[in-house]
Z-matrix of the N, CA and C atoms (Angstrom, degrees):
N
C 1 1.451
C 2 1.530 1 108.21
N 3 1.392 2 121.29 1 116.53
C 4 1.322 3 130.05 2 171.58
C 5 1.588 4 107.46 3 -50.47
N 6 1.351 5 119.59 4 -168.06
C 7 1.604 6 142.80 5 -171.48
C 8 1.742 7 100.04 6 -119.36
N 9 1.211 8 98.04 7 110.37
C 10 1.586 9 95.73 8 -178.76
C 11 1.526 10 141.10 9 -51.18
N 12 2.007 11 83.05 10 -34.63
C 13 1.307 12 105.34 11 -174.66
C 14 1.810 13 106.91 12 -117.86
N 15 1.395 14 106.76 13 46.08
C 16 1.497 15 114.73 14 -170.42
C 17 1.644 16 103.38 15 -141.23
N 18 1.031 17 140.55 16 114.14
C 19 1.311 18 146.57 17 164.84
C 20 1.594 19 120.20 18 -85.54
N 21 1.330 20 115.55 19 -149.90
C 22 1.570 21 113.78 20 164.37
C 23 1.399 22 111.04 21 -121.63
N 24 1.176 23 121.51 22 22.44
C 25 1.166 24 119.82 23 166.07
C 26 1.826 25 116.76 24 -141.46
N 27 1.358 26 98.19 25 -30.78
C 28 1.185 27 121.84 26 -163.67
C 29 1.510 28 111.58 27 -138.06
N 30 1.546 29 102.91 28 141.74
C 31 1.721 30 101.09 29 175.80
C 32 1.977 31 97.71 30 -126.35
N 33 1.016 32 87.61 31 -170.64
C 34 1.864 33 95.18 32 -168.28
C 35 1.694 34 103.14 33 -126.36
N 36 1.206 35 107.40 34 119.03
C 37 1.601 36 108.04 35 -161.18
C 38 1.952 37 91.00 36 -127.15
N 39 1.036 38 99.27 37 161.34
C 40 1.806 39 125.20 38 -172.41
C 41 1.633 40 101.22 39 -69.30
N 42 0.831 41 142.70 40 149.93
C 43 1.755 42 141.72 41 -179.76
C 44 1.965 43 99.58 42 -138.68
N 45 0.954 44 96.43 43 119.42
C 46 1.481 45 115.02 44 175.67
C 47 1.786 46 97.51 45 -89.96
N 48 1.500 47 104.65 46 137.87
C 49 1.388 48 105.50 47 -175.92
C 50 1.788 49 120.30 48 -56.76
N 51 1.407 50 103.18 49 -30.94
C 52 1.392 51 103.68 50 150.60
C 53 1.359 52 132.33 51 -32.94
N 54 1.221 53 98.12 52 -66.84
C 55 1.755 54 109.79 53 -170.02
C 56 1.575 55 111.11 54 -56.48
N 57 1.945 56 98.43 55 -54.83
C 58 1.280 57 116.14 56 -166.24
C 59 1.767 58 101.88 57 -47.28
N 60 1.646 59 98.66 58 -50.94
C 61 1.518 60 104.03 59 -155.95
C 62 1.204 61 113.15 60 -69.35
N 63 1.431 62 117.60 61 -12.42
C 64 1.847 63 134.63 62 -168.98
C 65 1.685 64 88.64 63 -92.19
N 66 1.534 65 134.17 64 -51.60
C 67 1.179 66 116.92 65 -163.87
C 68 1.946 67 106.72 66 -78.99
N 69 1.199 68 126.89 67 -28.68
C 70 1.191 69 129.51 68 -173.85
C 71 1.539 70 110.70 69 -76.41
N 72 1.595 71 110.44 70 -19.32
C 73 1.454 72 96.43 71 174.56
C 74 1.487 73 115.23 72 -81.73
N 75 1.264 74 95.97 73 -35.81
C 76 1.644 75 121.25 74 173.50
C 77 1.901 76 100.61 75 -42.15
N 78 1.385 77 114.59 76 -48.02
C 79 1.494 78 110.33 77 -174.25
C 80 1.298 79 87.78 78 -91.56
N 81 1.325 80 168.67 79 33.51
C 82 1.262 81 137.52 80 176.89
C 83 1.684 82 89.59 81 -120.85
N 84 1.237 83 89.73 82 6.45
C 85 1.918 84 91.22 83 160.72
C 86 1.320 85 122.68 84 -79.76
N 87 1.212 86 110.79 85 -8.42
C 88 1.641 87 117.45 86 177.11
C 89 1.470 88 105.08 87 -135.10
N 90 1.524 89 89.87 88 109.56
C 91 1.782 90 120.03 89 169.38
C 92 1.491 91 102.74 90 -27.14
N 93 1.246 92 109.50 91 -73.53
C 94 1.786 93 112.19 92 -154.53
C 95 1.560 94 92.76 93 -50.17
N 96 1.039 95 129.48 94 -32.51
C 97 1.754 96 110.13 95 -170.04
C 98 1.024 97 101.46 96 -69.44
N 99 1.659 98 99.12 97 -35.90
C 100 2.068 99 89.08 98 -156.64
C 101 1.629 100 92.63 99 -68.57
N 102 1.464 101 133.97 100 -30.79
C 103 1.319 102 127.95 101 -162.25
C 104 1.654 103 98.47 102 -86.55
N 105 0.816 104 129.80 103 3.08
C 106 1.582 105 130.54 104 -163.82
C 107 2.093 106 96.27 105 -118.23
N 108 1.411 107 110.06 106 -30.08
C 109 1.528 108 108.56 107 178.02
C 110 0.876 109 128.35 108 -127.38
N 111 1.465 110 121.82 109 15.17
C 112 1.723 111 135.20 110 165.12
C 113 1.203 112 130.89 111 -167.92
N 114 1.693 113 112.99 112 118.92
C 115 1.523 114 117.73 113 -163.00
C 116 1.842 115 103.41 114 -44.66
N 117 1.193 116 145.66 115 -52.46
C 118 1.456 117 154.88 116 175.66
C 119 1.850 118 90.78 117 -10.42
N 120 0.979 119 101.82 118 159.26
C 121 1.903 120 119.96 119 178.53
C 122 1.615 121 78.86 120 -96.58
N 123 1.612 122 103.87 121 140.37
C 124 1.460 123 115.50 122 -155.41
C 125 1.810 124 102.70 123 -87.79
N 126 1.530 125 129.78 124 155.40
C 127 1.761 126 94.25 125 -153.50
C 128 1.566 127 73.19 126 -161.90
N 129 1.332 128 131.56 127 138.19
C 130 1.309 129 130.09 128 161.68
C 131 1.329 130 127.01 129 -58.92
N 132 1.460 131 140.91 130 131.93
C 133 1.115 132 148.91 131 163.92
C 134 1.411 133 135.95 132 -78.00
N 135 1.800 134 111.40 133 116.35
C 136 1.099 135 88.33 134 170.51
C 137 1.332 136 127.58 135 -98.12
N 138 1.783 137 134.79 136 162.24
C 139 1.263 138 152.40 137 -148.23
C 140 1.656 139 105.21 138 -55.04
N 141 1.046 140 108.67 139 -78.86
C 142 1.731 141 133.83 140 165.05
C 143 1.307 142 105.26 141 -21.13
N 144 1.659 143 119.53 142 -79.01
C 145 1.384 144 151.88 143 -168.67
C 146 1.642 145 97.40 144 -49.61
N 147 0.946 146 101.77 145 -60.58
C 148 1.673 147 109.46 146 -177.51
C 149 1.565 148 137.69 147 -69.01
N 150 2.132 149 90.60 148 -8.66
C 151 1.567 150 111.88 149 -163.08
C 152 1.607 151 78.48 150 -96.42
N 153 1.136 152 136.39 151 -49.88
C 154 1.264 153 155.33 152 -125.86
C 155 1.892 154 93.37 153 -94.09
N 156 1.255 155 102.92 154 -65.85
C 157 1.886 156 112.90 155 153.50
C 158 1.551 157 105.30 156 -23.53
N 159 1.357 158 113.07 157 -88.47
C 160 1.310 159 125.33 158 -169.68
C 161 1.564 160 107.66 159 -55.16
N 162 1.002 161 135.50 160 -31.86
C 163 1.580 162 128.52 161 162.08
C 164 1.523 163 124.73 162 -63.30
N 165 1.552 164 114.37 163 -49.13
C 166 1.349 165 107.39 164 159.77
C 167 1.472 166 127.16 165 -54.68
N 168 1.236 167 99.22 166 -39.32
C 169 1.959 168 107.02 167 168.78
C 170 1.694 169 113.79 168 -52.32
N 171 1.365 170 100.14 169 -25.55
C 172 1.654 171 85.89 170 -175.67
C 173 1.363 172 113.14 171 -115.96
N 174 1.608 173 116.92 172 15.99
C 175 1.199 174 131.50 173 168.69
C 176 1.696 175 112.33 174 -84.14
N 177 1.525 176 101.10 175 -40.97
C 178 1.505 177 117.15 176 175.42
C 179 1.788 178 111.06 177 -86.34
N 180 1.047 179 101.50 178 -16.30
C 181 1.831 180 97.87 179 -179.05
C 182 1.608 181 117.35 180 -51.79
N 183 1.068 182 100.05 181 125.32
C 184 1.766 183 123.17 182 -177.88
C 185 1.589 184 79.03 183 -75.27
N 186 1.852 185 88.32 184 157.19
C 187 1.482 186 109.81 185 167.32
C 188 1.397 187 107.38 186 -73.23
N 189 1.359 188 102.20 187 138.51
C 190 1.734 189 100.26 188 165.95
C 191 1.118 190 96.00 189 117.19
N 192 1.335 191 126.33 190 13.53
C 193 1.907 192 127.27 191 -154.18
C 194 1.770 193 80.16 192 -114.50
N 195 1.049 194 146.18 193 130.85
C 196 1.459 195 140.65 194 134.95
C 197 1.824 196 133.67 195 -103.68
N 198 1.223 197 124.21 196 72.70
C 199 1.018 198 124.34 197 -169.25
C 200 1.673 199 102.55 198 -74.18
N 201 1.531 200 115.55 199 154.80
C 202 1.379 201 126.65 200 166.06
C 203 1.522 202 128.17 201 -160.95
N 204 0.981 203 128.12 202 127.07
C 205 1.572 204 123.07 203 172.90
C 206 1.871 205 111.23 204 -69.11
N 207 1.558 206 83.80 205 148.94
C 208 1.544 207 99.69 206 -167.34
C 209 1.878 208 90.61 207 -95.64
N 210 1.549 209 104.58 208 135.48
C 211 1.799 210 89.67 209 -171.58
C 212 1.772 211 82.69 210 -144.33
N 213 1.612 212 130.01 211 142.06
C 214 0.734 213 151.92 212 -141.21
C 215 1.597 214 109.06 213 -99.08
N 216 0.994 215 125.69 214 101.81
C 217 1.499 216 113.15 215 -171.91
C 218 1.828 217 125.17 216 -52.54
N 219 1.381 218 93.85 217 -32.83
C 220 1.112 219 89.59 218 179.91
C 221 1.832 220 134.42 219 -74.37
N 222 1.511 221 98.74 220 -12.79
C 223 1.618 222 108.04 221 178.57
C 224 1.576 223 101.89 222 -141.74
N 225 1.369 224 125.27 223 -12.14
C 226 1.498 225 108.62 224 -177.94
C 227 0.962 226 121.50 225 116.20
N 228 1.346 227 119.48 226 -20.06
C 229 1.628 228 142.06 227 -113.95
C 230 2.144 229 86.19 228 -115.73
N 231 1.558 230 100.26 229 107.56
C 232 1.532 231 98.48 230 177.71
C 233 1.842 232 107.15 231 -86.26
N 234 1.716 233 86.88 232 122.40
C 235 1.404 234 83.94 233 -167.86
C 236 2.033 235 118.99 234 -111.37
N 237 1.930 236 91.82 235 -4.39
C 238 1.351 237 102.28 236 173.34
C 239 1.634 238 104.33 237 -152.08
N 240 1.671 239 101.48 238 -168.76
C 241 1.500 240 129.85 239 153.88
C 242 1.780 241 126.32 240 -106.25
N 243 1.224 242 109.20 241 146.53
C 244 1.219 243 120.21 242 170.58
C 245 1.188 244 96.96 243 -150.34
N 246 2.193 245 114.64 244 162.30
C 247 1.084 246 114.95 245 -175.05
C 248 1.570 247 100.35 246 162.16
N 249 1.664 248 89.83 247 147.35
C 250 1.859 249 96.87 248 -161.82
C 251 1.950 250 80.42 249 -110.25
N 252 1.678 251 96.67 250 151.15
C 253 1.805 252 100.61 251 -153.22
C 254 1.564 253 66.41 252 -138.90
N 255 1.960 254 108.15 253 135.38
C 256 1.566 255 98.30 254 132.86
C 257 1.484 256 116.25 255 84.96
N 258 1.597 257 111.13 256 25.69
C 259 1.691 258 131.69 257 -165.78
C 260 1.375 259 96.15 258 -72.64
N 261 1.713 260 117.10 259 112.18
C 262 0.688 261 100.25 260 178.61
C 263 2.009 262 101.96 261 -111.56
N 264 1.841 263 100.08 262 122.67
C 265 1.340 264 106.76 263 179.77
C 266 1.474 265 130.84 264 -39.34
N 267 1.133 266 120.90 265 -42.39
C 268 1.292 267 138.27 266 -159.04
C 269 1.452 268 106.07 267 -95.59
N 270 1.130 269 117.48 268 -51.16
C 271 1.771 270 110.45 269 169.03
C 272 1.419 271 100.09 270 -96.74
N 273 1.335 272 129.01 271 40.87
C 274 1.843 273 116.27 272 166.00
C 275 1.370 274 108.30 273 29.12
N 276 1.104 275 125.41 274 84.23
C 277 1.566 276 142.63 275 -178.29
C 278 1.731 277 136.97 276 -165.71
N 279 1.411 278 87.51 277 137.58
C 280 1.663 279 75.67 278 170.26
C 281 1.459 280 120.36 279 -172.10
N 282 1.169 281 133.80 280 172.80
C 283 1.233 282 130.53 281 158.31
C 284 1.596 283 138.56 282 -88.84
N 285 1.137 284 104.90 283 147.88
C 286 1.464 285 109.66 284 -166.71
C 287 1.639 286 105.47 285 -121.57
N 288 1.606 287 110.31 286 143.90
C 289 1.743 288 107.39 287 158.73
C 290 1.151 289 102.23 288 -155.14
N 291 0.906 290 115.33 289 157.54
C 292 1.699 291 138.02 290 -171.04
C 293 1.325 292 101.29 291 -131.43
N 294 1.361 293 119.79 292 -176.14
C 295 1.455 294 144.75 293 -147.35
C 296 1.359 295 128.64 294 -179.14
N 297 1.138 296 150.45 295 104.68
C 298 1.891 297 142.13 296 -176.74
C 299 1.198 298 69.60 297 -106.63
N 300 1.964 299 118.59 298 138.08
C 301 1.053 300 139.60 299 155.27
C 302 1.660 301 105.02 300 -97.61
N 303 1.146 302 108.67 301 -63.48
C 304 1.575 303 117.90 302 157.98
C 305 1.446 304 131.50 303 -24.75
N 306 1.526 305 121.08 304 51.65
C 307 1.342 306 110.33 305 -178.57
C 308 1.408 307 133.11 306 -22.58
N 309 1.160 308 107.91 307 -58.93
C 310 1.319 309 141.26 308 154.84
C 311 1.895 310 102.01 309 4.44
N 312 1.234 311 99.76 310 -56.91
C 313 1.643 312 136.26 311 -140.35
C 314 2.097 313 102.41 312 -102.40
N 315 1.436 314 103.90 313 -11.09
C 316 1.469 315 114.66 314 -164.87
C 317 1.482 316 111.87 315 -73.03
N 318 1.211 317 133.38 316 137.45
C 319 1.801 318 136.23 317 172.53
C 320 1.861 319 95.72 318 49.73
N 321 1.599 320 109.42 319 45.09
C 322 1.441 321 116.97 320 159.88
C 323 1.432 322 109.79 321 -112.72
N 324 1.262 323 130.87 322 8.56
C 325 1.606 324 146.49 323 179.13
C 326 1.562 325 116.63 324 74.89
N 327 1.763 326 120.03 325 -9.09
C 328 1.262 327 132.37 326 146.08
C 329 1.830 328 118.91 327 -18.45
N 330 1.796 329 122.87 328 -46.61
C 331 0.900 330 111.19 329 160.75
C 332 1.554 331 146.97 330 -86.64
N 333 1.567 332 100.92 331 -22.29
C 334 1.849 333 117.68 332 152.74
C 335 1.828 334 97.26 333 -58.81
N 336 1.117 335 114.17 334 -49.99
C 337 1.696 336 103.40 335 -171.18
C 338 1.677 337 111.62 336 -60.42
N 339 0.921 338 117.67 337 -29.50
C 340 1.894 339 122.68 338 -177.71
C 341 1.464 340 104.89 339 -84.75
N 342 1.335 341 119.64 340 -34.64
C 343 1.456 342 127.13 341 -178.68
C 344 1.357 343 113.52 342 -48.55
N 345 1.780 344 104.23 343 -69.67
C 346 1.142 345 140.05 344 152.33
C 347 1.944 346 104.23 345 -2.31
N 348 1.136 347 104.46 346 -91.19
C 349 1.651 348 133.60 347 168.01
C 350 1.513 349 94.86 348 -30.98
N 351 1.071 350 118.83 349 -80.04
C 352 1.747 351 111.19 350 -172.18
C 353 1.449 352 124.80 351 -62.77
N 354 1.346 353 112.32 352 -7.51
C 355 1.403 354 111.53 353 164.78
C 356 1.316 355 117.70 354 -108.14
N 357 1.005 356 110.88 355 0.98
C 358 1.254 357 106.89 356 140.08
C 359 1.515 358 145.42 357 -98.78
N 360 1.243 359 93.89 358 -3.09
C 361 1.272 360 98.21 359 143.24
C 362 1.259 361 146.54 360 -106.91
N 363 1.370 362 101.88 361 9.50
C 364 1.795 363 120.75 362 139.26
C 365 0.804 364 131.74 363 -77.24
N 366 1.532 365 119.02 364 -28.19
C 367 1.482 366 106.57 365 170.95
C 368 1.550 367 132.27 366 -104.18
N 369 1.879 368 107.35 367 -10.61
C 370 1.470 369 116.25 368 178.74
C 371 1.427 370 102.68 369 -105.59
N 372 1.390 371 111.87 370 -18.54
C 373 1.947 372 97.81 371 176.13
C 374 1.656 373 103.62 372 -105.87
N 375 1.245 374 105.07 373 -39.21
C 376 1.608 375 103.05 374 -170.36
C 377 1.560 376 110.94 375 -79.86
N 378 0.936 377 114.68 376 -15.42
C 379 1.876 378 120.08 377 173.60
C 380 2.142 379 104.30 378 82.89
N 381 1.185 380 100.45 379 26.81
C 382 1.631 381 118.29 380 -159.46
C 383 1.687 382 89.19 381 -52.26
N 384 1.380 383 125.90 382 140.90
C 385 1.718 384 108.92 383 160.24
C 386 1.932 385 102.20 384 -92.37
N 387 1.460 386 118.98 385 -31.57
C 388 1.387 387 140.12 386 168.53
C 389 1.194 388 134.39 387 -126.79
N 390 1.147 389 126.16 388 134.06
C 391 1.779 390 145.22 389 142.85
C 392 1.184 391 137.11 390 -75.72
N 393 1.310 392 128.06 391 98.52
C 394 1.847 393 130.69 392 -176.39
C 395 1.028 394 93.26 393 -80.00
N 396 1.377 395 120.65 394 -176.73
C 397 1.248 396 156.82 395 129.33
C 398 1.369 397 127.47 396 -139.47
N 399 1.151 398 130.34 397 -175.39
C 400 1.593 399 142.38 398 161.43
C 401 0.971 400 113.50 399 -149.71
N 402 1.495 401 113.15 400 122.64
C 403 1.523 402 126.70 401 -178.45
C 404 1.680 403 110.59 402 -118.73
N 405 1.217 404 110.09 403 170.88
C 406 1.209 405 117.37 404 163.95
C 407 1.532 406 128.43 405 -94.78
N 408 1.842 407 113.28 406 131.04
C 409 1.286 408 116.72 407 161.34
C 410 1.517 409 123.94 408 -24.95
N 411 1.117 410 116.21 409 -36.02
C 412 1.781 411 114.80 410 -142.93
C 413 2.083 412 97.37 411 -115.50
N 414 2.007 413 92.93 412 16.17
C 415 1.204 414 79.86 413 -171.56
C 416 1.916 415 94.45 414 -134.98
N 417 1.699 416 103.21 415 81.37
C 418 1.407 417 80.26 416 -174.08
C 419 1.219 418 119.20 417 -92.66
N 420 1.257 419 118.42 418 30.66
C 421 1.939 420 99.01 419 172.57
C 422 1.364 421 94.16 420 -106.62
N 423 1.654 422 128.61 421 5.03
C 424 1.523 423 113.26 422 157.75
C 425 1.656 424 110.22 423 -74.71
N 426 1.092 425 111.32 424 -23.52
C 427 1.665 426 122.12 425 -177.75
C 428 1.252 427 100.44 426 -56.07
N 429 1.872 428 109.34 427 -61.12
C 430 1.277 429 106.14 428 -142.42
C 431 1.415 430 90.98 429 -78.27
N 432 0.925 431 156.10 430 -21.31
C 433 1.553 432 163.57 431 -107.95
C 434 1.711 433 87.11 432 -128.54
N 435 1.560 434 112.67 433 -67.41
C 436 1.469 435 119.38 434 171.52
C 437 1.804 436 108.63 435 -41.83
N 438 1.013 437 130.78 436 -64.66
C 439 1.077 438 144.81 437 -179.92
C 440 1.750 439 114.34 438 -32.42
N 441 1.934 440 113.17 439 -59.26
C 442 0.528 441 137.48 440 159.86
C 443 1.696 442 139.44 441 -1.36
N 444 2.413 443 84.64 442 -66.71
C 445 1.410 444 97.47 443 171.65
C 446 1.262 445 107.44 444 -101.39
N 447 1.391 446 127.14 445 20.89
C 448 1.265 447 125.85 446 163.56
C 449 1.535 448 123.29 447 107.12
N 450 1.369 449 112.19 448 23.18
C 451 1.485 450 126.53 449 176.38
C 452 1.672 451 117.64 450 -100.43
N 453 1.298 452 102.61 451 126.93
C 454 1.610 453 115.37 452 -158.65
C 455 1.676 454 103.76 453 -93.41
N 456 1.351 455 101.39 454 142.29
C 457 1.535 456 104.15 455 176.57
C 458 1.312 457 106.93 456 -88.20
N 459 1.358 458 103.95 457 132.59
C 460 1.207 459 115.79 458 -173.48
C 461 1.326 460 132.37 459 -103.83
N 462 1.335 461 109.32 460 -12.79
C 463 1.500 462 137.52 461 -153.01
C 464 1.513 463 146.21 462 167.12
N 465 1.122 464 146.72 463 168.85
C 466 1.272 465 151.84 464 161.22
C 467 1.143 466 123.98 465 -136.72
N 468 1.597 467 110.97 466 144.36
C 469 1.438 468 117.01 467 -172.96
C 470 1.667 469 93.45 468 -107.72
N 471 1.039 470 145.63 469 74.11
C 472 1.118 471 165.06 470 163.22
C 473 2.130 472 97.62 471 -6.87
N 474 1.363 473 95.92 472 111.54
C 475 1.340 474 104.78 473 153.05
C 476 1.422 475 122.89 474 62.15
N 477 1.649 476 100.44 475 21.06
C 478 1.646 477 123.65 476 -156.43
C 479 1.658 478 105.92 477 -92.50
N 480 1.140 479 123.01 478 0.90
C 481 1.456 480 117.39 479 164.31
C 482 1.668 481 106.47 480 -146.45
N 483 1.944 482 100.62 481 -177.96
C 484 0.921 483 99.61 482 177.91
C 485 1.947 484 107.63 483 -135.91
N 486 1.179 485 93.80 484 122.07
C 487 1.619 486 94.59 485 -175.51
C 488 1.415 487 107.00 486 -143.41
N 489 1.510 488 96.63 487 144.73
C 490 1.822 489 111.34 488 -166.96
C 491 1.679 490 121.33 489 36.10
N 492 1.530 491 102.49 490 34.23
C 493 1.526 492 121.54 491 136.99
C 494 2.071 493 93.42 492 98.66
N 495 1.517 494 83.09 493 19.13
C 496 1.887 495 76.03 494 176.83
C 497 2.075 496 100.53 495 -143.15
N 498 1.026 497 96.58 496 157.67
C 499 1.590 498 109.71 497 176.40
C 500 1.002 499 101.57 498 -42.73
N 501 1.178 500 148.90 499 143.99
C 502 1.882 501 145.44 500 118.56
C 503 1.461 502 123.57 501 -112.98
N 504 1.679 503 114.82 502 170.57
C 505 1.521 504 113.97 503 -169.24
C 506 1.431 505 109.14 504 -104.05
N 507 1.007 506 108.68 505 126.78
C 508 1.853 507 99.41 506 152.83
C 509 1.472 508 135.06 507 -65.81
N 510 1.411 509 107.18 508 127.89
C 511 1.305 510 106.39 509 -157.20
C 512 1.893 511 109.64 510 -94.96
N 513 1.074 512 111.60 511 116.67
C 514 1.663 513 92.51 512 -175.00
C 515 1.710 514 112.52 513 -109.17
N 516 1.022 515 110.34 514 145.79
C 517 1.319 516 120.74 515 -172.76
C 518 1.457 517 113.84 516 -153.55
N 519 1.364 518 108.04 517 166.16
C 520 1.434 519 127.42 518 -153.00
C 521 1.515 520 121.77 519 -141.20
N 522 1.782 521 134.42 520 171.05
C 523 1.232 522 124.21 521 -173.79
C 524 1.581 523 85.14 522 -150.38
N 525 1.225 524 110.29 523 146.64
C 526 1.575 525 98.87 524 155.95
C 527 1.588 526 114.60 525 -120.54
N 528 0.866 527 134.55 526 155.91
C 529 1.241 528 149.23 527 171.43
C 530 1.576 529 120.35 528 -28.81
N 531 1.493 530 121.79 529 -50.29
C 532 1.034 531 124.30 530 154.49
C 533 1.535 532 139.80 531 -105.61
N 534 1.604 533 102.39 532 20.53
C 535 1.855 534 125.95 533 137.56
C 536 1.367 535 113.26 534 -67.88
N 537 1.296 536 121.26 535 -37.65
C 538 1.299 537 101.10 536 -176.83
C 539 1.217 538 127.20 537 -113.52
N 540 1.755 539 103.80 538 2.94
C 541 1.850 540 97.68 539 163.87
C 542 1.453 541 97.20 540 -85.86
N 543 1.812 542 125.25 541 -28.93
C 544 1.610 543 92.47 542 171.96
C 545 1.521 544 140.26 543 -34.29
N 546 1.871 545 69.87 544 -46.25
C 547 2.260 546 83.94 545 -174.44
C 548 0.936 547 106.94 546 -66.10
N 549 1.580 548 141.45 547 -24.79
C 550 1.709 549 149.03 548 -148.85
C 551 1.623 550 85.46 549 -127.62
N 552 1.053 551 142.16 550 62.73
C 553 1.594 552 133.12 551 126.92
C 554 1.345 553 133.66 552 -39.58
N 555 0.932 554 150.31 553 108.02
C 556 1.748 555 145.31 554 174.26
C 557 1.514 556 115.28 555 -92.71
C-alpha cells in the first residue's frame, strides 16, 4: 500500500491559516500567478489581512472542502496549493484547483505530481465518481499538465474573462473515476 499523501516528487501536508495566508501573500507578489490562478484583477496581499481571510474560510468551511499545501520532498520547501472545493455527496463530485506559487518550481511535473495525490484522494478515500475543474485559455501548460494526469476537456465558456487586455475562454474539464485508475494501474 502506497502513502496517500506522498507522491514522487511531492507530498500533501495540512496548512494552518497562518502558514497558508503568509505563503499566498508572499506569491501574490507575482502577477502571472495571480493571473494564471484567479479570475479577480491580480492585487498584492497583505500578511495579517490574508491570514485572517484564510482563518475565517476555515471556520465557515463546509464538509467536503479539502484544502492542502503542496511541499517538496526533497527539502520541505512548501511550494503550492491544492484542494477538492464543493463535494458534492449525492452525485460523487467535485472540484479541484491547484496553484505553483514557486515559479521556480513551474512545467517541473511538481504540479501533475500533487494532482496525482489529490485524486486520489478523491477517488480511493472520498469514493469521488468525478473531478472538474476550470482553467484558463491563456494558460496552456496548466492544460497540458491537466491533460497529462488524465483530465478531459470538456468545454468552453467562450470569451468569459479578461487578461493581458484581450477576451479569453474558460476552459472546463473533467476526470472520471475510472479514467484515472486506468492511467494509475499498480
Amino acid at each position: 500500500m502506497n502513502n496517500l499523501f506522498t507522491g514522487k516528487l511531492t507530498r500533501l501536508v495540512a496548512g494552518d491559516p497562518e502558514t497558508v495566508g503568509e505563503l499566498y501573500a508572499k506569491w501574490s507578489r507575482d502577477s502571472e500567478f495571480l493571473q494564471l490562478w484567479d479570475t479577480d484583477p491580480p492585487m498584492i496581499r497583505d500578511v495579517k489581512k490574508t491570514q485572517e481571510w484564510f482563518r475565517k474560510e476555515e471556520e465557515k468551511a463546509r464538509p467536503g472542502n479539502f484544502g492542502f499545501l503542496i511541499e517538496r520532498l526533497q527539502d520541505g520547501r512548501r511550494i503550492g496549493m491544492v484542494g477538492l472545493w464543493d463535494t458534492q455527496n449525492q452525485h460523487r463530485s467535485a472540484f479541484v484547483s491547484i496553484g505553483i506559487g514557486e515559479r521556480e518550481f513551474w512545467g517541473k511535473g511538481y504540479g501533475s505530481d500533487a494532482m496525482n495525490l489529490i485524486l486520489q484522494f478523491a477517488f480511493r478515500e472520498s469514493n469521488l465518481h468525478r473531478v472538474n475543474l476550470y482553467t484558463f485559455a491563456v494558460n496552456p501548460r496548466a492544460i497540458r499538465s491537466y491533460e497529462r494526469v488524465g483530465f478531459v476537456r470538456e468545454g468552453n465558456v467562450r470569451g468569459a474573462m479578461l487578461r493581458y487586455g484581450k477576451r479569453g475562454d474558460h476552459v472546463f474539464m473533467g476526470i472520471l473515476r475510472d479514467e484515472w485508475e486506468n492511467k494509475n494501474r499498480e
